[in-house]
C-alpha positions in Angstrom: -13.3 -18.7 36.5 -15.9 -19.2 39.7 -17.5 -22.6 39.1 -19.0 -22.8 42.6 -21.0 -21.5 44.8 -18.4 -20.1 47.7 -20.0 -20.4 51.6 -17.7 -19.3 54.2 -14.7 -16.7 54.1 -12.4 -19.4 54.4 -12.7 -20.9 51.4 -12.2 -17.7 49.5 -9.5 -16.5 51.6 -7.5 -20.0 51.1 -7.8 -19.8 47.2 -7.0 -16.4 47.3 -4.2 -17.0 49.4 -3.4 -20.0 47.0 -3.5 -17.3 44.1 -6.2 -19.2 42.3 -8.6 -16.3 43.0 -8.4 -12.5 43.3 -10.5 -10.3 45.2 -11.5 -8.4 41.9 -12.1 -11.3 40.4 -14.7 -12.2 42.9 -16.2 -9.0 42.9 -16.8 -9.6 39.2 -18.7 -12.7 39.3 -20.8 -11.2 42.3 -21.7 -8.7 39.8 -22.8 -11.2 36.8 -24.8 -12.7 39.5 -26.7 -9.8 40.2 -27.6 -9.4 37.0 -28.3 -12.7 35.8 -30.8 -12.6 39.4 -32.0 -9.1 38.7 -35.4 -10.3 38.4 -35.6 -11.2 42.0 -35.5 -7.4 42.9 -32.6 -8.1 45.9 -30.8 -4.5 45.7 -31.8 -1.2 45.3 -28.5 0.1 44.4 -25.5 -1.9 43.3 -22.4 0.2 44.7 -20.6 -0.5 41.2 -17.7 2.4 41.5 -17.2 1.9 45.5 -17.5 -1.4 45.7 -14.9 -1.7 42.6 -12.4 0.5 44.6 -12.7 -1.3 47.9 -11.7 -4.8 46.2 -8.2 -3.4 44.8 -7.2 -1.7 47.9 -8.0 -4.6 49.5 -6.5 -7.2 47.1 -3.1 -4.8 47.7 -3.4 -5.5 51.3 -3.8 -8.4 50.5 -0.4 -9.3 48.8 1.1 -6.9 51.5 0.1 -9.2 54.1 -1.8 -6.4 56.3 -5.7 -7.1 55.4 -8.2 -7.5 57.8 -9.9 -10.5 58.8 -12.3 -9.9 56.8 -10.3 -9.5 53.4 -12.4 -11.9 50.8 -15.9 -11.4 51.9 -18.2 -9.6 49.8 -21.0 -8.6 51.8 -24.6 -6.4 50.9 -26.2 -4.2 53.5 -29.9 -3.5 54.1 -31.0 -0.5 52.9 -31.9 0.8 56.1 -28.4 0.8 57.0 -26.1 4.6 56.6 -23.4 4.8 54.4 -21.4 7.9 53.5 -21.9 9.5 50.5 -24.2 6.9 49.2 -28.3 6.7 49.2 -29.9 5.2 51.8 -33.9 5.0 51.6 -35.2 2.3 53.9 -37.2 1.8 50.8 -39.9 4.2 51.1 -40.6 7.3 49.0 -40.2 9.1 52.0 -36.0 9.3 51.5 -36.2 8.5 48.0 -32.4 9.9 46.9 -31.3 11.1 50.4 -27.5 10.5 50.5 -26.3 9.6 54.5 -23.7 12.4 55.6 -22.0 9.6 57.5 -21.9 6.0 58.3 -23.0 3.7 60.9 -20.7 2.1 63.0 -21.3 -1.3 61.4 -20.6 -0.2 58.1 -17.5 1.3 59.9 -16.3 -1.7 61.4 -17.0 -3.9 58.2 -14.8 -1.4 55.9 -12.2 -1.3 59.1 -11.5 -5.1 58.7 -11.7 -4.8 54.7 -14.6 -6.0 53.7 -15.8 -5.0 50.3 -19.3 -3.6 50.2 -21.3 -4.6 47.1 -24.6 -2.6 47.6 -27.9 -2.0 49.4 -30.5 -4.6 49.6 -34.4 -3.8 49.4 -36.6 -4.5 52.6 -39.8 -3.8 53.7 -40.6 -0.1 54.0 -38.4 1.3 57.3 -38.4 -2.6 58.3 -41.9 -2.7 58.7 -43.5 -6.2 57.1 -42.8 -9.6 57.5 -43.1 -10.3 53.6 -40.8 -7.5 51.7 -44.0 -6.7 50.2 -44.2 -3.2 51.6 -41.1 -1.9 50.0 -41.3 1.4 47.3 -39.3 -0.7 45.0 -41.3 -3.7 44.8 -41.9 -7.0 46.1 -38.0 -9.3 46.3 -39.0 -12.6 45.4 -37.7 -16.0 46.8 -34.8 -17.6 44.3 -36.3 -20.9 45.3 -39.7 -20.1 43.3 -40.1 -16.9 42.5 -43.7 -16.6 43.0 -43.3 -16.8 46.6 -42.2 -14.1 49.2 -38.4 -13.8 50.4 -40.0 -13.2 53.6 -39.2 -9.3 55.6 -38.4 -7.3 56.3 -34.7 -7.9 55.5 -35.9 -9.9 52.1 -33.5 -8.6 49.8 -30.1 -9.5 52.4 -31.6 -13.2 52.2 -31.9 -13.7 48.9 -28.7 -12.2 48.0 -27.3 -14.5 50.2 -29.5 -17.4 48.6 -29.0 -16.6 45.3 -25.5 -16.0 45.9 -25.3 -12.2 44.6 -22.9 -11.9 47.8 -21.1 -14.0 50.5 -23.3 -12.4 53.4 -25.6 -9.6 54.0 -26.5 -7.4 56.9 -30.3 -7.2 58.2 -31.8 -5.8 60.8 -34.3 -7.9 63.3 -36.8 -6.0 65.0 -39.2 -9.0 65.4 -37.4 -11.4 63.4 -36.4 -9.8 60.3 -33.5 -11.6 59.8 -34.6 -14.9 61.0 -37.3 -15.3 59.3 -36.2 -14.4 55.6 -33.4 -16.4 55.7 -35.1 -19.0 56.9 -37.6 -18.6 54.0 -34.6 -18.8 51.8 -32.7 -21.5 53.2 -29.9 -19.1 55.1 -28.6 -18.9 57.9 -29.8 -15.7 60.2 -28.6 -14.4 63.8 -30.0 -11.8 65.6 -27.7 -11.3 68.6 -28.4 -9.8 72.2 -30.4 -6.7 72.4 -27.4 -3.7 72.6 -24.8 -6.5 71.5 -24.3 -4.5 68.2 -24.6 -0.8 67.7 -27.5 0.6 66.5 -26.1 4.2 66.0 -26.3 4.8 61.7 -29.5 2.3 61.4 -32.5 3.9 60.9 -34.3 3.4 63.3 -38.3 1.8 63.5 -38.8 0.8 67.3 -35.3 1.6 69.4 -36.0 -1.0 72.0 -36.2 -4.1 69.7 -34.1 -3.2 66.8 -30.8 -5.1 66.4 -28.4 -5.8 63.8 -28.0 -9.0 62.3 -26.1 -11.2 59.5 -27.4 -13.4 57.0 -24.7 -16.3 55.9 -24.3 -19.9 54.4 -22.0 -20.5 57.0 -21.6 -21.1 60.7 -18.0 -19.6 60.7 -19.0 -16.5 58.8 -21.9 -15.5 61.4 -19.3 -16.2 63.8 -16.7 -13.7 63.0 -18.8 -11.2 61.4 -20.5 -11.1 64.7 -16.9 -10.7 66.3 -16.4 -7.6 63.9 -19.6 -5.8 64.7 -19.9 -6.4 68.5 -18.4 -4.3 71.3 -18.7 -0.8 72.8 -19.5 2.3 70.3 -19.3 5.7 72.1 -22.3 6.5 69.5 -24.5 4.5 70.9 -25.0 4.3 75.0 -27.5 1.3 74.7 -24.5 -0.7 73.7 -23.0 -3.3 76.3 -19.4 -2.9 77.3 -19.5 -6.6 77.7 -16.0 -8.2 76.2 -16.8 -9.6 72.8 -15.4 -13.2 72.8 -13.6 -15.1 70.1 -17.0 -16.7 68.4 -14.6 -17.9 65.9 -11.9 -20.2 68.3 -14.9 -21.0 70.1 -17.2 -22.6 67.6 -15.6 -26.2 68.1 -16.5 -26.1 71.9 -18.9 -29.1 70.9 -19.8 -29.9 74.6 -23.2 -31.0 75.0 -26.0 -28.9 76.1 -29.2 -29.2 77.6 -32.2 -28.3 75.1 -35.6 -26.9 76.1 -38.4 -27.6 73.4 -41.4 -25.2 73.8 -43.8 -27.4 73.9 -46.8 -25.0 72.9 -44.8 -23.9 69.7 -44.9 -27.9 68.0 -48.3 -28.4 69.2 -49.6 -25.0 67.4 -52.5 -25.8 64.6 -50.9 -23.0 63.0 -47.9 -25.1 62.4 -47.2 -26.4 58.6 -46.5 -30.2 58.7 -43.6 -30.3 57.3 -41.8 -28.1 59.4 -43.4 -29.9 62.3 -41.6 -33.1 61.2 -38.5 -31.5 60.2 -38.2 -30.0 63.5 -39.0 -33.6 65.3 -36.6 -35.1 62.7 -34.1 -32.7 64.0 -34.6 -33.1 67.6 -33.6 -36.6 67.4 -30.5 -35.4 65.8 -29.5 -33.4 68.9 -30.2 -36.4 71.4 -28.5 -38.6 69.0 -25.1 -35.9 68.9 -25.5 -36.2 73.1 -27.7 -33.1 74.0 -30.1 -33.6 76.8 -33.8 -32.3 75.1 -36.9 -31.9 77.2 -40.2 -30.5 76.1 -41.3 -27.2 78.7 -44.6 -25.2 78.5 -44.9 -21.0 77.7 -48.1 -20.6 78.5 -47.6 -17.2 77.3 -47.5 -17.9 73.6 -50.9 -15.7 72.8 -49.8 -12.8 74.6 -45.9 -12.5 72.3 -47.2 -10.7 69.2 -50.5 -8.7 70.7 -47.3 -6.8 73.0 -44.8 -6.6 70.4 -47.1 -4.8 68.2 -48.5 -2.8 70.6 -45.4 -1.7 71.7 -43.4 -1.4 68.5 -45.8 0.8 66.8 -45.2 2.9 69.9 -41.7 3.3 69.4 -42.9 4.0 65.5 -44.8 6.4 65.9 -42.0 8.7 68.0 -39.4 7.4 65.6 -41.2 8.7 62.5 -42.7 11.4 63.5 -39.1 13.4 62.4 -39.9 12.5 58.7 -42.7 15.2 58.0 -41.7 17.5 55.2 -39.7 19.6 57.0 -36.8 18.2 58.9 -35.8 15.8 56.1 -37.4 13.7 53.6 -40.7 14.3 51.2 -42.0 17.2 51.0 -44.6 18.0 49.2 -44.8 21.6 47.0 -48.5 22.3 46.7 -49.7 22.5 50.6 -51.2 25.7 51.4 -50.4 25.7 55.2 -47.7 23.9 57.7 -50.4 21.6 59.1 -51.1 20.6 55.1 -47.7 20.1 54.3 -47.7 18.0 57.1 -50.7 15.9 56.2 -49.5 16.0 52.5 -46.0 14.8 52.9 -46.3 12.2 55.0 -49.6 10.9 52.9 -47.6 11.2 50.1 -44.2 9.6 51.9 -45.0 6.4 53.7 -46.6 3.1 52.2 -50.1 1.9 53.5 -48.4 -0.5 56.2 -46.0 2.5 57.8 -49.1 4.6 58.3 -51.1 1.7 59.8 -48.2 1.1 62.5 -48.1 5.0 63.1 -51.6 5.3 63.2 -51.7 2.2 66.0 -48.7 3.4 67.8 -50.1 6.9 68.3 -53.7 5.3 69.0 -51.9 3.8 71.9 -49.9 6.4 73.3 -52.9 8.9 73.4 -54.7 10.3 76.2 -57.0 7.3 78.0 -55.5 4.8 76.0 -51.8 4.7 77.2 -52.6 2.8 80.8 -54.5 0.1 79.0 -52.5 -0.9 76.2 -48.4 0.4 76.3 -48.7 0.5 79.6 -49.8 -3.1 80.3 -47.7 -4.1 77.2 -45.1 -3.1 78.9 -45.7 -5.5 81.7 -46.7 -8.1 79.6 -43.2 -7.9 78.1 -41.8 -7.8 81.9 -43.9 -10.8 82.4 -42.3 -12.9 79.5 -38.7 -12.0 80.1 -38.8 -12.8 83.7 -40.7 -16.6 82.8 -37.9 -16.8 79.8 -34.9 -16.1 82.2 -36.3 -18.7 84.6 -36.2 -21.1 82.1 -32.8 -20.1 80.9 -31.3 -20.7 84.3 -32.4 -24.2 84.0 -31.4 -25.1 79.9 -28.6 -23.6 77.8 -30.5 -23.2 74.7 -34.6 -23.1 73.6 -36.1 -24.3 70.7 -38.8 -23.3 68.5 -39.8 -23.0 64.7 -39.0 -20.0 63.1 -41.9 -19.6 60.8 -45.3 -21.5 60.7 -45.4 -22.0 57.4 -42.8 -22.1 54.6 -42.4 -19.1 52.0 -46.3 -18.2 50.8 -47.2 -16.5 47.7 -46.7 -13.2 46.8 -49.7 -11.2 47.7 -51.4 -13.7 49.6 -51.9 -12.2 53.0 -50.8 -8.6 51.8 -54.5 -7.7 52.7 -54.9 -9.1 56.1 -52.7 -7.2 58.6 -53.8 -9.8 61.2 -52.6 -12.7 59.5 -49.0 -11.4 58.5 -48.8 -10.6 62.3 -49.7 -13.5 63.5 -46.5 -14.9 61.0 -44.1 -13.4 63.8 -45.6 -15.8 66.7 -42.3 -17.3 66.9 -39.7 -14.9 66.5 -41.0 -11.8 68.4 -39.9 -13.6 71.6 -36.4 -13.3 71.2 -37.3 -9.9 70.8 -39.3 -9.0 73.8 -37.2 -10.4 76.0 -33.7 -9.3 74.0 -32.1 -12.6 74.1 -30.2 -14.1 70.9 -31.5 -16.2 68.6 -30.0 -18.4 65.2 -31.9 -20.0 62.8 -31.1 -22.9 60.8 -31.7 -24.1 57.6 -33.3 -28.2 57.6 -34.0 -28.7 53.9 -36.8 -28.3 51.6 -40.3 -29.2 51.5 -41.5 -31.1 48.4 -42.0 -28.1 46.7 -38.1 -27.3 47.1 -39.1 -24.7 49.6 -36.5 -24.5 52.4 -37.1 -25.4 56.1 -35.9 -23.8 59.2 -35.4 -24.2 63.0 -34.6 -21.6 65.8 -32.3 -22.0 68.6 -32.7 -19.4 71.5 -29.7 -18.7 74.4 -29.6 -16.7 77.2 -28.6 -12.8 77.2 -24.7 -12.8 75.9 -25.4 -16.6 75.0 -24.4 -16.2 71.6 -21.3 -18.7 71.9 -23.3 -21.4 72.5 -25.4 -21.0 69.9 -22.7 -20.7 67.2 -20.8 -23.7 68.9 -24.5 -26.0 69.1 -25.2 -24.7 65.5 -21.6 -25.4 64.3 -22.0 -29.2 65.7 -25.5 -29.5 64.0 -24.6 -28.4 60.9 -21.2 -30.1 60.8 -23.1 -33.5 61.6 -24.8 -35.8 59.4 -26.2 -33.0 57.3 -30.2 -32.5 57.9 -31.5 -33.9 54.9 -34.6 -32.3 53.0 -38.2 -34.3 53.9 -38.5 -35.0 49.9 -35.9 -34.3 47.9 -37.1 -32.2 44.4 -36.8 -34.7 41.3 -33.8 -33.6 38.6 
C-alpha cells in the first residue's frame, strides 16, 4: 500500500529494490490517482493496456538486474508528443483520433531506459496559450484550487505531476510552456538549451523556439531525465553533438556562483506582491548559502514578447499550413471546391487562438509587411541574445520571476489576447535567445497558491543550474509567505 506521495526515482527505485514496492504496484496507484483527480481534466488518454505491459517487462528486468536507469519512473507525455500506434492530437479537432505511425525520439529514449509511459496529458491547442484554456478537450484546472488555471500550454504535464497522477511529465516550452505551468502548480520545470533535445516526433508550432522539457518534484529527476533525452539524433540536424554530461554526479558540485538579478523584472508594476517578496526572500537565501548576487539592467524588457510573437506566429503559420484537409487531419465532406475544403477544414479544425496566431503570422510574412515586422523581429531577437551573452560572460546564472502573477481564474483573461501575452514577459527570454532556464517552486501565497522563481544559465549551462537548484532546494527549505490554516 502507497501511503505517500513519492518525489524522486530514487526513492521508488530503493523500495523497489528493498521489495517493499513493485513496479505494477505503482502503476496501480498512479491509476487510482487519475481517477480520483479526473475532474482536473490532466490526460486525454490514459495508456491503460500499454502502460500495463511496459511495468511487467520492466519489473522482470528488474529482478534480472538489466533495467535501465530509469526503471521505477512513471512518467505522462504531452499530447503533442508522437507515439507509435497510439493517438496523438495536440488537442485540437484538427487530429482528433490520428494514430502517430512512429515515435519521437524522446519517447524512444524514455522506453530505451524503461520508463513506463502512463498516458498523454492535455495542453493548449498545438501549444499555443499560456492558460490550457485553448485545448478541444477543455480547460485542466490547477489541483491547488480548481477554479484557477494550470497555466499552458503544457497544463495537463504539471498538474499530473502536482496532483501526483505520475512521477514526472514531459512538456514542451516554446515560450515558457513548461516553466510557467509548473510553476503555477508548485513543480519543478526545465527547459534546456535550444537543440539540447530532439525535436524530431514533436509536433511542431514554431521550429526555432520549440524545446522539450520535464516537469518533476525533484531536482535529481530533472537531472537524469535530462541525461536520457539529450545528445545527437540523426532525425533531427538542429540537434547539438555537444557531449551530454553526467547532470546526475554533478548535481552536488555546490560551488558558489555569481547571480545576476534583472533589475527591471522586480521593479515591474506588473509584478504580484507576493511573488516580489518571495523572490527577495529567496535572494537572501542565495547570499546567505555564499553566492555573490548583484542586481543588472535589460533595458530590453518591452521589446521580449512584441518579437516572440511576431516571430512565433511566423513559424505558425508555415508549420500549419500542412493541416488543411488534404494532407492529414480534418477534412470536411460538404465543400464544393478545393479552395472550400480548404477554408472549411481548417475553420472547422483549429480553435479561435490557432487561427489568430496563423492569421498574425501570415499578416507578417506578406508582401510589404515582412521588412517591418519579421524582419526587424529578427534583429530585435539578435539584439537581445547578443546583450544576454554579454551579461553571461560576466555571471554564471540570471534571475527573474517566472510569472507575474500566481495561477488566475479560469476564464479571466481568455478574452484579452493582449493580456495573456503579456503573461509570458518573463519566460519568452530564455526563448529568444535559446539559453536554459529552471524554475523553482517557493511556497504558497495565502491562498495556498504556489510561488515560483526562474534561474537562467548560459547556452549548455544546464549543470549549473541543476547543481545551484539542487543547493537551494536542499537548504533550509523556502518556506511559503503564509502558510494555509488546517
Amino acid at each position: 500500500m502507497i501511503l505517500k506521495k513519492y518525489n524522486s526515482l530514487k526513492e521508488i527505485q530503493i523500495l523497489i529494490e528493498q521489495k517493499q514496492l513493485s513496479l505494477p504496484a505503482l502503476l496501480d496507484y498512479y491509476f487510482k490517482q487519475i481517477e480520483i483527480h479526473e475532474h482536473l481534466n490532466a490526460f486525454n488518454e490514459v495508456f491503460f493496456y500499454s502502460a500495463t505491459r511496459q511495468a511487467k517487462l520492466v519489473q522482470e528486468k528488474i529482478e534480472n538486474g538489466t533495467a535501465g536507469k530509469l526503471a521505477g519512473m512513471v512518467i505522462g507525455i504531452k499530447d503533442n508528443i508522437c507515439y507509435k500506434d497510439h493517438v496523438v492530437t495536440a488537442s485540437s479537432k484538427m487530429l482528433e483520433g490520428f494514430v502517430s505511425p512512429y515515435s519521437a525520439t524522446v519517447v524512444e529514449r524514455l522506453i530505451s531506459e524503461d520508463a513506463v509511459i502512463i498516458g498523454r496529458l492535455n495542453c493548449d491547442e498545438f501549444a499555443m496559450g499560456g492558460s490550457n484554456e485553448t485545448s478541444y478537450f477543455g480547460p485542466v484546472k490547477n489541483a491547488a484550487d480548481s477554479l484557477k488555471v494550470a497555466g499552458g500550454s503544457s497544463g495537463g504535464s504539471a498538474v499530473a505531476v502536482q496532483a501526483d497522477m505520475c512521477l514526472s511529465a514531459l512538456g514542451t516550452d516554446t515560450g515558457g510552456s513548461v516553466r510557467q505551468p509548473a510553476a503555477f502548480c508548485g513543480c519543478i520545470g526545465l527547459k534546456p538549451t535550444y537543440g539540447r533535445i530532439s525535436r524530431y516526433g514533436v509536433i511542431a508550432y514554431a521550429s526555432s523556439f520549440d524545446q522539450v522539457g520535464p516537469i518533476t518534484s525533484s531536482v535529481s529527476d530533472a537531472a537524469v531525465l535530462l541525461e536520457v533525452l539529450a545528445g545527437a539524433d540523426e532525425h533531427d540536424s538542429t540537434v547539438s553533438k555537444h557531449a551530454v554530461p553526467d547532470y546526475s554526479a554533478g548535481l552536488k558540485n555546490h560551488s558558489p556562483k555569481k547571480i545576476a538579478v534583472l533589475k527591471e523584472t522586480l521593479e515591474s508594476q506588473a509584478l504580484d506582491a507576493d511573488i516580489k517578496e518571495a523572490m527577495l526572500a529567496a535572494i537572501s537565501a542565495f547570499k546567505a548559502q555564499g553566492h555573490t548576487v548583484e542586481y543588472v539592467s535589460f533595458d530590453l524588457l518591452d521589446y521580449l514578447v512584441p518579437a516572440y510573437y511576431v516571430l512565433t506566429t511566423a513559424e505558425a503559420s508555415s508549420n500549419l499550413s500542412r493541416y488543411d484537409g488534404v494532407h492529414y487531419g480534418h477534412r470536411n465532406l460538404e465543400a464544393v471546391s478545393l479552395n472550400d475544403l480548404y477554408k472549411q477544414s481548417r475553420a472547422e479544425g483549429f480553435g479561435e487562438e490557432v487561427k489568430r496566431r496563423i492569421l498574425l503570422g501570415t499578416f507578417v510574412l506578406s508582401a510589404g509587411y515582412y521588412d517591418a515586422y519579421y524582419q526587424k523581429a529578427q534583429q530585435v531577437r539578435r539584439l537581445i541574445r547578443e546583450k544576454m551573452e554579454e551579461m553571461l560572460s560576466s555571471f554564471d546564472v540570471v534571475i527573474s520571476p517566472v510569472t507575474p502573477t500566481p495561477a488566475f481564474n479560469i476564464g479571466e483573461n481568455i478574452d484579452d489576447p493582449l493580456v495573456m501575452y503579456m503573461a509570458d514577459i518573463f519566460t519568452v527570454l530564455a526563448n529568444l535567445t535559446g539559453i536554459p532556464a529552471i524554475a523553482l517552486p517557493l511556497g504558497n501565497n495565502a491562498q495556498g497558491l504556489p510561488l515560483s522563481i526562474q534561474l537562467m544559465a548560459r547556452h549548455f549551462g544546464e549543470q549549473e543550474l541543476l547543481s545551484l537548484s539542487d543547493a537551494f532546494l536542499s537548504a533550509e527549505k523556502v518556506e511559503p509567505i503564509n502558510k494555509q490554516a488546517n
